[in-house]
C-alpha positions as CSV (number, residue, x, y, z in Angstrom):
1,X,149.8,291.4,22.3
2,X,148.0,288.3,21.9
3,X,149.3,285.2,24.4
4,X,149.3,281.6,22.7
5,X,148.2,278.5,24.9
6,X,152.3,276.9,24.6
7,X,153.2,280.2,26.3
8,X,150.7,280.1,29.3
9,X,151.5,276.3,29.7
10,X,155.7,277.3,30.0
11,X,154.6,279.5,32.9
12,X,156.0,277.8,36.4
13,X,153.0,277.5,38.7
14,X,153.1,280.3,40.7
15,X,153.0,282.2,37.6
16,X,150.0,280.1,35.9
17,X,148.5,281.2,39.4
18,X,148.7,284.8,39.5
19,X,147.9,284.7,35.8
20,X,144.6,282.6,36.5
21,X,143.5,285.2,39.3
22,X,143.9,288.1,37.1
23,X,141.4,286.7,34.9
24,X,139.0,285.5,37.3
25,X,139.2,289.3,38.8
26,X,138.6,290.7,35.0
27,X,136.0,288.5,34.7
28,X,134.3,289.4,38.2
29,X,134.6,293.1,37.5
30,X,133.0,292.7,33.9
31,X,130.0,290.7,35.3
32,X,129.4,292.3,38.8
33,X,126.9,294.6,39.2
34,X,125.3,296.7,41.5
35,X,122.6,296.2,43.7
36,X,119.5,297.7,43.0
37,X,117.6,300.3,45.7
38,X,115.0,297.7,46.1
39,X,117.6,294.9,46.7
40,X,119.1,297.1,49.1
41,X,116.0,298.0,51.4
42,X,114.8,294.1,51.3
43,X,118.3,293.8,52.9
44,X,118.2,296.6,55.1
45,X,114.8,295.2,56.1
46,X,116.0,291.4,56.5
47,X,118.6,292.8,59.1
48,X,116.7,294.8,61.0
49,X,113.9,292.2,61.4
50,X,117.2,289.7,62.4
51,X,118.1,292.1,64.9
52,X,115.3,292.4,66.5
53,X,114.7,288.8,66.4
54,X,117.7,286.9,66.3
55,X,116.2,283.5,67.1
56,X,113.7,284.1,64.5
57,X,115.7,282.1,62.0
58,X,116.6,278.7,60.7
59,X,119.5,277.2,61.1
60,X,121.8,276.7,57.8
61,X,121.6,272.7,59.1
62,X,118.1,272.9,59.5
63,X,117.5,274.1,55.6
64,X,120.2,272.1,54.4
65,X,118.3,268.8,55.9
66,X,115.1,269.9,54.8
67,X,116.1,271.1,51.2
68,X,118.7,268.0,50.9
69,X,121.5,270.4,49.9
């Protein structure tokens, strides 16, 4: 049953809300996708060398400054 835009806008806000999240989770679930074996050993490999060396790493302010984000 198709929904027209004067009924969405009569919805109270909680309702516009819930309505809006429903989407966004449709929308997540239509565009997610799995990650790939290879994706998942550079990240397997990424934590291990973390653990290992945890003070190996930048900070997130010292990237930020650096890349002006």
């Amino acid at each position: 049953m198709p929904v027209t835009l004067e009924q969405i806008e009569s919805l109270d806000t909680d309702e516009k809300i819930q309505l809006a999240e429903k989407l966004w989770q449709s929308i997540e679930a239509e565009r997610s996708q799995p990650m790939t074996d290879t994706q998942k050993a550079l990240l397997e490999k990424r934590l291990n060398e973390h653990k290992l060396n945890p003070l190996s790493g930048k900070s997130w302010s010292t990237i930020k400054n650096k890349y002006s984000v």
